[in-house]
N, CA, C and O atoms as CSV, one atom per row, in Angstrom:
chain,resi,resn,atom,element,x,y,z
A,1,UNK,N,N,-21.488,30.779,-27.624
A,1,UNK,CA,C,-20.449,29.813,-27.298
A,1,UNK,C,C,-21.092,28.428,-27.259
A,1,UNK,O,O,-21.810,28.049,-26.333
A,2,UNK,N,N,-20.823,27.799,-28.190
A,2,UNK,CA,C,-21.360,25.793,-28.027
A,2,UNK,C,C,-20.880,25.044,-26.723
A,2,UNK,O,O,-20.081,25.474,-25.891
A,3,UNK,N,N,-21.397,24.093,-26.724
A,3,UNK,CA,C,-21.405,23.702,-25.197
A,3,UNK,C,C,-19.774,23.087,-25.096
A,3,UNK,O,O,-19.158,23.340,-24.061
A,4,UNK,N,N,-19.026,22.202,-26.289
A,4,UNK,CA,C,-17.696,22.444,-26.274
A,4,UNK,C,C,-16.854,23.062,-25.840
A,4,UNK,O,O,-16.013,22.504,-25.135
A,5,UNK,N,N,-16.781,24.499,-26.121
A,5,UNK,CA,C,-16.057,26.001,-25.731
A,5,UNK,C,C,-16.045,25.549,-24.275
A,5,UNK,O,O,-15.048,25.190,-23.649
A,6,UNK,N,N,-17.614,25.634,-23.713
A,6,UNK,CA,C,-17.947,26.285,-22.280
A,6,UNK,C,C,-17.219,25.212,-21.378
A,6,UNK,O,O,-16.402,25.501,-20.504
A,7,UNK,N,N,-17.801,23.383,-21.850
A,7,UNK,CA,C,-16.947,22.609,-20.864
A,7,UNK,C,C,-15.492,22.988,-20.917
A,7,UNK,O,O,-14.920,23.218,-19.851
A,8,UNK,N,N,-14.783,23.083,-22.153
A,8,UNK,CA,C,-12.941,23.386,-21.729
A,8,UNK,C,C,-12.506,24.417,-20.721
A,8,UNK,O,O,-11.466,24.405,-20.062
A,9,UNK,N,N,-13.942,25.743,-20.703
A,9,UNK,CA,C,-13.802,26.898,-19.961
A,9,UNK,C,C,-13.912,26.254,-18.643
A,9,UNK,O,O,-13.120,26.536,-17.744
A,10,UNK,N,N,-14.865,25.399,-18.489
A,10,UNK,CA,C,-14.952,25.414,-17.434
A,10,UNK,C,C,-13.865,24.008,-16.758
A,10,UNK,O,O,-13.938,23.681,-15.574
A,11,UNK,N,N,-13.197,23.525,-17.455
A,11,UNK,CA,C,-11.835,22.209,-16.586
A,11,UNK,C,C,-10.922,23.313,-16.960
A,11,UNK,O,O,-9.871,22.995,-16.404
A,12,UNK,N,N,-10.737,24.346,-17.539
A,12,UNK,CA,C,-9.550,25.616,-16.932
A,12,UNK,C,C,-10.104,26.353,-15.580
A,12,UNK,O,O,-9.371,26.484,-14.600
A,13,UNK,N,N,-11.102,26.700,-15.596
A,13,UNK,CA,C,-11.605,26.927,-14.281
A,13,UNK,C,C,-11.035,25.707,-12.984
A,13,UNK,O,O,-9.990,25.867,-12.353
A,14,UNK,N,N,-11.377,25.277,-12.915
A,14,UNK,CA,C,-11.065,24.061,-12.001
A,14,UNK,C,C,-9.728,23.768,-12.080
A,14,UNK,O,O,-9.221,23.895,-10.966
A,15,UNK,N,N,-9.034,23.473,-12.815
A,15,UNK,CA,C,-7.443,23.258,-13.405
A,15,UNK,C,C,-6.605,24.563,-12.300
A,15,UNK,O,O,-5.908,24.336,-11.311
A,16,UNK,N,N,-6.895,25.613,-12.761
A,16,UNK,CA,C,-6.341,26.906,-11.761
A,16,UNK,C,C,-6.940,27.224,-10.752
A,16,UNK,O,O,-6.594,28.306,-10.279
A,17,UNK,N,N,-8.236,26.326,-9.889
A,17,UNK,CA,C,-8.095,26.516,-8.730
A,17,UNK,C,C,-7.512,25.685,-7.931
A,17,UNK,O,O,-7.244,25.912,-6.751
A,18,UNK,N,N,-7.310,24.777,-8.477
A,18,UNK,CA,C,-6.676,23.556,-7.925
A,18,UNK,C,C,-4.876,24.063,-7.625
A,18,UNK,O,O,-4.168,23.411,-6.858
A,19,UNK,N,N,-4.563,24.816,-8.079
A,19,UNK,CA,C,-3.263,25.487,-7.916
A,19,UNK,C,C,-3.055,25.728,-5.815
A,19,UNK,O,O,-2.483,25.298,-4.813
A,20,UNK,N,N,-3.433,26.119,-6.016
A,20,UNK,CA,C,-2.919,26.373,-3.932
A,20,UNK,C,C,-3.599,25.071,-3.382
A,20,UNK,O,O,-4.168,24.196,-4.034
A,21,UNK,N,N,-3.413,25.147,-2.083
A,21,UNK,CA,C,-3.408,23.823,-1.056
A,21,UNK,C,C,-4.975,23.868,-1.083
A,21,UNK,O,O,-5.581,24.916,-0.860
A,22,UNK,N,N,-5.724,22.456,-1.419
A,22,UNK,CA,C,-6.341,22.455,-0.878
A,22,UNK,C,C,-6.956,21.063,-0.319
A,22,UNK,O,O,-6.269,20.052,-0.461
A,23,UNK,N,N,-7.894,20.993,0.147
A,23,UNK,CA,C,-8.303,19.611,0.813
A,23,UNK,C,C,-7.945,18.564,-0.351
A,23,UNK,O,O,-7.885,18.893,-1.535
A,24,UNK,N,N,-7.719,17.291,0.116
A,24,UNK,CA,C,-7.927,16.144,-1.110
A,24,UNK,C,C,-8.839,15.811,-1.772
A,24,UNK,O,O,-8.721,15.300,-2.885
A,25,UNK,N,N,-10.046,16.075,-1.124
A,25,UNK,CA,C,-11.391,16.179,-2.057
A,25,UNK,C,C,-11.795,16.635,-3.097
A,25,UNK,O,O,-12.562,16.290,-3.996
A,26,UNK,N,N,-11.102,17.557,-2.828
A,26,UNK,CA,C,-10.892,18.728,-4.304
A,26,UNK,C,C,-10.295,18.119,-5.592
A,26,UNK,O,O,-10.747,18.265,-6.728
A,27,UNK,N,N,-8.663,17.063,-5.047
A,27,UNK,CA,C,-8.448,17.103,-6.105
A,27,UNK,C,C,-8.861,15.617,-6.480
A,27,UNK,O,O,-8.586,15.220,-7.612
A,28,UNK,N,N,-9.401,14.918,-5.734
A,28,UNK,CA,C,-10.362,13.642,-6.099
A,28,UNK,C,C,-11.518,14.348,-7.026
A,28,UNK,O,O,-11.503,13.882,-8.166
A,29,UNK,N,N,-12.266,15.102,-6.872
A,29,UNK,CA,C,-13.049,15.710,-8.094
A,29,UNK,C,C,-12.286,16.155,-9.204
A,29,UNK,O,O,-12.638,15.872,-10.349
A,30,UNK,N,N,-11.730,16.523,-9.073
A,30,UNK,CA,C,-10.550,17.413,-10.179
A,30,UNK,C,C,-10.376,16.150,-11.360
A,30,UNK,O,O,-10.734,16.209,-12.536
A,31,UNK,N,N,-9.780,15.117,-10.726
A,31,UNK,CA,C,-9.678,14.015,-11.454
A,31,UNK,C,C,-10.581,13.357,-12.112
A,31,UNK,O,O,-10.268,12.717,-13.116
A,32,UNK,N,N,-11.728,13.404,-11.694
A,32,UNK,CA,C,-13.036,12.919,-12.058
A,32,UNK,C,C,-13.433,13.448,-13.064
A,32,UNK,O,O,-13.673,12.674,-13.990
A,33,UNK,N,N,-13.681,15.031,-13.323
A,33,UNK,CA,C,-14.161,15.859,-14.079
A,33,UNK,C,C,-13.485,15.770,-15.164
A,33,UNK,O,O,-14.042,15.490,-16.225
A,34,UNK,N,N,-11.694,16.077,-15.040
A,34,UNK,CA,C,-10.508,15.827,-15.732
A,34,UNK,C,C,-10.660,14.938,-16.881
A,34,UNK,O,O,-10.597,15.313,-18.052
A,35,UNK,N,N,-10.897,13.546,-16.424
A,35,UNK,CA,C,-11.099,12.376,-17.158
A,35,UNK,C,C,-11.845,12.720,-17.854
A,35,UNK,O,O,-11.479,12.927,-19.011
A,36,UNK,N,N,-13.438,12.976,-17.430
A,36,UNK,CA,C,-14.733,12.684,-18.382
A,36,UNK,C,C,-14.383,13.964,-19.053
A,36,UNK,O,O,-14.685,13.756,-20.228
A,37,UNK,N,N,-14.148,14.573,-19.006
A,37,UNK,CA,C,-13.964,15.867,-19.833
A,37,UNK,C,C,-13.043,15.738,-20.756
A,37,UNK,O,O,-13.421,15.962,-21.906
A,38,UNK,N,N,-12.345,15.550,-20.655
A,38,UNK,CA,C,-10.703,14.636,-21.761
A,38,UNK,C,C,-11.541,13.445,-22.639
A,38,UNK,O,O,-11.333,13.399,-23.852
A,39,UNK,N,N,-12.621,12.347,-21.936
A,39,UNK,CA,C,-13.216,11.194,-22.884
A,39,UNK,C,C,-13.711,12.195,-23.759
A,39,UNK,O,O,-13.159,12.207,-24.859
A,40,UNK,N,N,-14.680,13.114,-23.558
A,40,UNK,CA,C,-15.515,13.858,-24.165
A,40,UNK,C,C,-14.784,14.269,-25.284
A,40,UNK,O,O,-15.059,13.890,-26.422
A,41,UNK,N,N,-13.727,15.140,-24.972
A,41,UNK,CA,C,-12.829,15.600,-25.877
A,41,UNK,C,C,-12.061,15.024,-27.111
A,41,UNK,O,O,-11.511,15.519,-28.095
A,42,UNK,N,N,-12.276,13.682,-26.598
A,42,UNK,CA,C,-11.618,13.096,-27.836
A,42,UNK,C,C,-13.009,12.465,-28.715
A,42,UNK,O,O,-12.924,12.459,-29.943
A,43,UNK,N,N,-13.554,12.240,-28.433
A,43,UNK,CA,C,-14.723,12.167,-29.310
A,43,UNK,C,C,-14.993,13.705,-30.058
A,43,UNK,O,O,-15.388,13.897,-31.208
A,44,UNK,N,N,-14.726,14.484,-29.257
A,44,UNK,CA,C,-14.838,16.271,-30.136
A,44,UNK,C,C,-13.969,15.853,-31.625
A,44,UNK,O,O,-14.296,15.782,-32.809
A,45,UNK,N,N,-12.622,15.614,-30.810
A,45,UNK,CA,C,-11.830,16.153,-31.628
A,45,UNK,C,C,-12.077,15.250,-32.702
A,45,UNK,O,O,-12.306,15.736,-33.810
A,46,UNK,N,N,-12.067,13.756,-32.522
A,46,UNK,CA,C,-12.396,12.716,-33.699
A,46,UNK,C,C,-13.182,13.011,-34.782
A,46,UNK,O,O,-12.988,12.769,-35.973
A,47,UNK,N,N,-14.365,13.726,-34.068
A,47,UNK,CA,C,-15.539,14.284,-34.952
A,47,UNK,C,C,-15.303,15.254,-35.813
A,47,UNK,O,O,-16.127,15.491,-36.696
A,48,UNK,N,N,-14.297,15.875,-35.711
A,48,UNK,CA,C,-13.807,17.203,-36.040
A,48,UNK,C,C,-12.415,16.403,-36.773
A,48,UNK,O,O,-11.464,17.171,-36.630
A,49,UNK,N,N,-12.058,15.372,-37.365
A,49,UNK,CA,C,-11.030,15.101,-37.953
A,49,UNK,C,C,-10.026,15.587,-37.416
A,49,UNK,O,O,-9.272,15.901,-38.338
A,50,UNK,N,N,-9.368,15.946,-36.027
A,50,UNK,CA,C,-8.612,16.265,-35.511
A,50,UNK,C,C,-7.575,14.591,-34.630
A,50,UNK,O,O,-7.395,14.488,-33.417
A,51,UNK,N,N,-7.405,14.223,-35.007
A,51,UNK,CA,C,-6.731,12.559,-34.209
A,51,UNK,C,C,-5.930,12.935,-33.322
A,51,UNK,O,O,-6.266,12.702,-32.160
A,52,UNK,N,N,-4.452,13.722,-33.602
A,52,UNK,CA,C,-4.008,14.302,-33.069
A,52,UNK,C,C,-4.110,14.542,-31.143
A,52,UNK,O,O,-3.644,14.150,-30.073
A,53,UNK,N,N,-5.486,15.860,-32.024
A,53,UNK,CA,C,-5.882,16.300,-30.429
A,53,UNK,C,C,-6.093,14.984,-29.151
A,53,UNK,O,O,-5.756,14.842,-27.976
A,54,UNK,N,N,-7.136,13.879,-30.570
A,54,UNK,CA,C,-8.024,13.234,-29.940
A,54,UNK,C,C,-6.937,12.756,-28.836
A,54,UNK,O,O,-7.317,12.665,-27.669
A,55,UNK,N,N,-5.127,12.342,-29.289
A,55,UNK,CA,C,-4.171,11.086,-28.676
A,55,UNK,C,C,-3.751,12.126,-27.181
A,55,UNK,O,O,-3.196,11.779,-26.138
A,56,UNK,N,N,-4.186,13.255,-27.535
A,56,UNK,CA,C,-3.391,14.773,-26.580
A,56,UNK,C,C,-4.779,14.697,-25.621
A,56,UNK,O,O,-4.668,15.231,-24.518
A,57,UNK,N,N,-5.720,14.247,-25.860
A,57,UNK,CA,C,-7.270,14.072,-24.861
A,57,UNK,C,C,-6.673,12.522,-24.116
A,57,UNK,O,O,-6.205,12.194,-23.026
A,58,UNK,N,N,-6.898,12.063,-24.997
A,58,UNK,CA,C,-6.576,10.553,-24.356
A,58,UNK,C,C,-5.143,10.560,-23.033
A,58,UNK,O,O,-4.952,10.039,-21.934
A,59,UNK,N,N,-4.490,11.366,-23.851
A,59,UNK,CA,C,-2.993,11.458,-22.674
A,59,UNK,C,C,-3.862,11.636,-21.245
A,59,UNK,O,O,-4.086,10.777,-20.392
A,60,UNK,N,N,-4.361,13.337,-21.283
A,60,UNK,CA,C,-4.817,13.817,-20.347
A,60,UNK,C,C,-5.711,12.552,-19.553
A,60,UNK,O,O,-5.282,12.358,-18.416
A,61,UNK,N,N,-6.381,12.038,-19.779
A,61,UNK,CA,C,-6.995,11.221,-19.681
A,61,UNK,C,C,-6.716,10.329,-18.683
A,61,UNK,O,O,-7.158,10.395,-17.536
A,62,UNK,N,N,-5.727,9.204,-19.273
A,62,UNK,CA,C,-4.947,8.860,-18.417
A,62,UNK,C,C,-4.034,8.855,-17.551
A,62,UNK,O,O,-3.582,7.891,-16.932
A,63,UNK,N,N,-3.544,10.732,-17.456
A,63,UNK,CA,C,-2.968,11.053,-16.750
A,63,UNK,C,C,-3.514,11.535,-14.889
A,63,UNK,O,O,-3.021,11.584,-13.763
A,64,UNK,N,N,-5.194,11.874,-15.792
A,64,UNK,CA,C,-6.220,12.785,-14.797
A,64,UNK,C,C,-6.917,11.410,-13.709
A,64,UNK,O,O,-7.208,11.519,-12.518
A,65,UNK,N,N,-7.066,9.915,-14.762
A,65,UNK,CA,C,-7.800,8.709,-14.461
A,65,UNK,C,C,-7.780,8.852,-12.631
A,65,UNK,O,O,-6.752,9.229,-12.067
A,66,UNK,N,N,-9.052,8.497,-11.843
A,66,UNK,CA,C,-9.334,8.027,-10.842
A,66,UNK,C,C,-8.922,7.075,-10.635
A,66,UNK,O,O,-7.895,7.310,-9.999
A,67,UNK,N,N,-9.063,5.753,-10.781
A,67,UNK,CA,C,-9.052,4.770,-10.866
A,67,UNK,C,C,-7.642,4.424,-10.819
A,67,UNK,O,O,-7.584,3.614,-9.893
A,68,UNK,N,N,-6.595,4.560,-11.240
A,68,UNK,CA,C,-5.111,4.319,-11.285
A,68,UNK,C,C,-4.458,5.566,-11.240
A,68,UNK,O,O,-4.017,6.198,-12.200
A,69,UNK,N,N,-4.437,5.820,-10.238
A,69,UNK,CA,C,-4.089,7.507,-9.997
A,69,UNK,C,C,-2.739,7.556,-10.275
A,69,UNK,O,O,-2.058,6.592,-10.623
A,70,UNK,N,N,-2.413,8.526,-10.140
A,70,UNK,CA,C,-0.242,8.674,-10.691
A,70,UNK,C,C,-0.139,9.593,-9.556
A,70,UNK,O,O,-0.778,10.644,-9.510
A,71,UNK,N,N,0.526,9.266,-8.795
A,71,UNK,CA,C,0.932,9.701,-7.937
A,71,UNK,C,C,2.295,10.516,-7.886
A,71,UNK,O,O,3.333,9.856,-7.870
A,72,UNK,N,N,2.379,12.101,-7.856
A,72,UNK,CA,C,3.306,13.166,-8.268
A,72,UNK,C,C,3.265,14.136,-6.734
A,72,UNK,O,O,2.482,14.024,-5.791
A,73,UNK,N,N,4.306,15.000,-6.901
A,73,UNK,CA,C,4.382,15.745,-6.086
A,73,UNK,C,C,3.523,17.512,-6.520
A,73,UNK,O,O,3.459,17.944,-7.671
A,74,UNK,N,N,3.067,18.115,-5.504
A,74,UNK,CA,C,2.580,18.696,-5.664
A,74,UNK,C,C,3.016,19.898,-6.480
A,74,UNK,O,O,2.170,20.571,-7.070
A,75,UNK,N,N,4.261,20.179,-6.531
A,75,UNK,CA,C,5.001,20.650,-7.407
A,75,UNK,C,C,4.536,20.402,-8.750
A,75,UNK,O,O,3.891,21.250,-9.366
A,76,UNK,N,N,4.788,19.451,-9.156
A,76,UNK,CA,C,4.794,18.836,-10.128
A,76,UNK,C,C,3.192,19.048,-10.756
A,76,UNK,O,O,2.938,19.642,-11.803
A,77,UNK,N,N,2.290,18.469,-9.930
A,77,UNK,CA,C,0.675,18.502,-10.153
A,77,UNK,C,C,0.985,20.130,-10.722
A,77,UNK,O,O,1.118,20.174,-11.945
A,78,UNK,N,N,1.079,21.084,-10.209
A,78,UNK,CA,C,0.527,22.545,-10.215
A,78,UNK,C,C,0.999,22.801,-11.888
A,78,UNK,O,O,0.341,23.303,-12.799
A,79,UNK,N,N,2.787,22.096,-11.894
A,79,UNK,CA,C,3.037,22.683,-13.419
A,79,UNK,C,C,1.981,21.862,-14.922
A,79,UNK,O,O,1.696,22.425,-15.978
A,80,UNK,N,N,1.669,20.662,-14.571
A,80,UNK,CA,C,0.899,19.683,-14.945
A,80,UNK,C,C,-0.795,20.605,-15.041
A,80,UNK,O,O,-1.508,20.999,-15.964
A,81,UNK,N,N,-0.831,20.619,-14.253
A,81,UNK,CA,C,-2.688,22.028,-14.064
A,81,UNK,C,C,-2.233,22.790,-15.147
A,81,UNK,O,O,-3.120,22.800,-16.001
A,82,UNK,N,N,-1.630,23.187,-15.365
A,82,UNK,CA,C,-0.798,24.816,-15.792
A,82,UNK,C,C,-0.926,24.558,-17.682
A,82,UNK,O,O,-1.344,25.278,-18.589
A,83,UNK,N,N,-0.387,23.293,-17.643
A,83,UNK,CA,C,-0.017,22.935,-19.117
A,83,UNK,C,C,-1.401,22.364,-19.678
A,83,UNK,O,O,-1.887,22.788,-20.726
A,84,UNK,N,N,-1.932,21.476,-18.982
A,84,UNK,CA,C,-3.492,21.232,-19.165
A,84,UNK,C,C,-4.448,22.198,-19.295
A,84,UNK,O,O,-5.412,22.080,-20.051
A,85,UNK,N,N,-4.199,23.322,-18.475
A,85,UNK,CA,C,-5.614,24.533,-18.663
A,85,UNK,C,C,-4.944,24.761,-19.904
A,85,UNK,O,O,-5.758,24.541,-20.800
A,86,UNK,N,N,-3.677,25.150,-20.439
A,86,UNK,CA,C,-3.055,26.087,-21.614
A,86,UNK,C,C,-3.838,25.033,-22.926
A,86,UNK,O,O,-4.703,25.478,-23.681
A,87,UNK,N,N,-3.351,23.686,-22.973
A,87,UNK,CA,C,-3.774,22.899,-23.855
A,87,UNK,C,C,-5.378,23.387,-24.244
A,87,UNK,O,O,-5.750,23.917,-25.291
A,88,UNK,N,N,-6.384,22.942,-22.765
A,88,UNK,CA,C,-7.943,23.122,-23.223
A,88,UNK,C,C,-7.920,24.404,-23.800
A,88,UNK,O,O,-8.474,24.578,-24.885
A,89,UNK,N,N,-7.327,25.361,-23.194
A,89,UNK,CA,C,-7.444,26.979,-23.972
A,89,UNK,C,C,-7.230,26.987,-25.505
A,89,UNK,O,O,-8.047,27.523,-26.254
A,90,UNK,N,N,-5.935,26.284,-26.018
A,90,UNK,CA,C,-5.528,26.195,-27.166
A,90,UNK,C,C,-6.426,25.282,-28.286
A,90,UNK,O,O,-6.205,25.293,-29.497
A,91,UNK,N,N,-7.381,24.567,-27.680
A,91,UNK,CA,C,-8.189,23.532,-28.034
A,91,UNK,C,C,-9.347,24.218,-28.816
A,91,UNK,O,O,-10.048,23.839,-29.754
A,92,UNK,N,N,-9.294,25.309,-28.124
A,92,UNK,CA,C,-10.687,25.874,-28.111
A,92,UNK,C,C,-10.813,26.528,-29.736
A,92,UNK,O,O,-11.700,26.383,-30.577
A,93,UNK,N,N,-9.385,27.384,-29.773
A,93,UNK,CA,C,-9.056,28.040,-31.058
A,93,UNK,C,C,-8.672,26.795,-32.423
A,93,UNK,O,O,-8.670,27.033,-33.631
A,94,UNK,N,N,-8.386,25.532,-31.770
A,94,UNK,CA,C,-8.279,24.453,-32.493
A,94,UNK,C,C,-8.609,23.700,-33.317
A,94,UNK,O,O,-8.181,23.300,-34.400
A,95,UNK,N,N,-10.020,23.425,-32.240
A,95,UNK,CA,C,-10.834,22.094,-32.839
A,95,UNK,C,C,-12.247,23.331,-33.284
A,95,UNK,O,O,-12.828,24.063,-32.482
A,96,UNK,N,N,-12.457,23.243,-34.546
A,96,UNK,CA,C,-13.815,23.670,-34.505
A,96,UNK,C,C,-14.901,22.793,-35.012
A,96,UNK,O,O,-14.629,22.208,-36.061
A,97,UNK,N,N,-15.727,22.638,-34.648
A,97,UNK,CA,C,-16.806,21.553,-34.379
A,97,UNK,C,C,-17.722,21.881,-35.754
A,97,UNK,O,O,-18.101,23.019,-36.031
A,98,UNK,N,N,-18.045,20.559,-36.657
A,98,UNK,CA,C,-18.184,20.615,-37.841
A,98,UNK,C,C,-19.562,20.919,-37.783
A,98,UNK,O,O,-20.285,20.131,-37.174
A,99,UNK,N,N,-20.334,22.496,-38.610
A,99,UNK,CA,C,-21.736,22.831,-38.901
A,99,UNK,C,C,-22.247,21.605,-39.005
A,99,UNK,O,O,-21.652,20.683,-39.562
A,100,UNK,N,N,-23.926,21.463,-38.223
A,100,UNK,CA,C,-24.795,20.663,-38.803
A,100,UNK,C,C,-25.454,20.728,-40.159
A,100,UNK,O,O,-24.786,21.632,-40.661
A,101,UNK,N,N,-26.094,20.462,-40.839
A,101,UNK,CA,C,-26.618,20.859,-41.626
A,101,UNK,C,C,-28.125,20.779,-41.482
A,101,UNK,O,O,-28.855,21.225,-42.368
């Protein structure tokens, strides 16, 4: 598995634990990781002639941002987690990352 695969595995990891109550700290990291993991991603996908993905990274992105947070109900956050882990999952079978030579 390339290190690609493993980071998306691992912001679905985090994405579905973030599902039940937990401290705010949690989801102050969540957001953090969220972001840089989404920048990352769109540089994947760019690299990979995928643009697309790259504008579907960028969303996340600014949706996940620290810095200018969006403020939703928790409701809302959980279905938002839900559609984000599905996306990185779908990403995975998606974007495949172009052989070196």
């Amino acid at each position: 598995m390339n290190q690609s695969k493993f980071l998306r595995l691992i912001g679905v990891i985090l994405l579905l634990i973030a599902i039940p109550e937990l401290p705010y700290g949690y989801y102050t990291f969540l957001r953090i990781a969220i972001t840089i993991l989404s920048v990352y991603m769109i540089f994947v996908a760019m690299g990979s002639n995928k643009v697309g993905w790259g504008w579907i990274f960028g969303g996340i992105a600014i949706l996940f941002n620290p810095l200018f947070p969006v403020y939703l109900t928790k409701e809302i956050w959980v279905v938002i987690d839900i559609v984000v882990g599905l996306i990185f999952i779908i990403s995975i079978f998606a974007i495949k990352l172009p052989l070196k030579d």
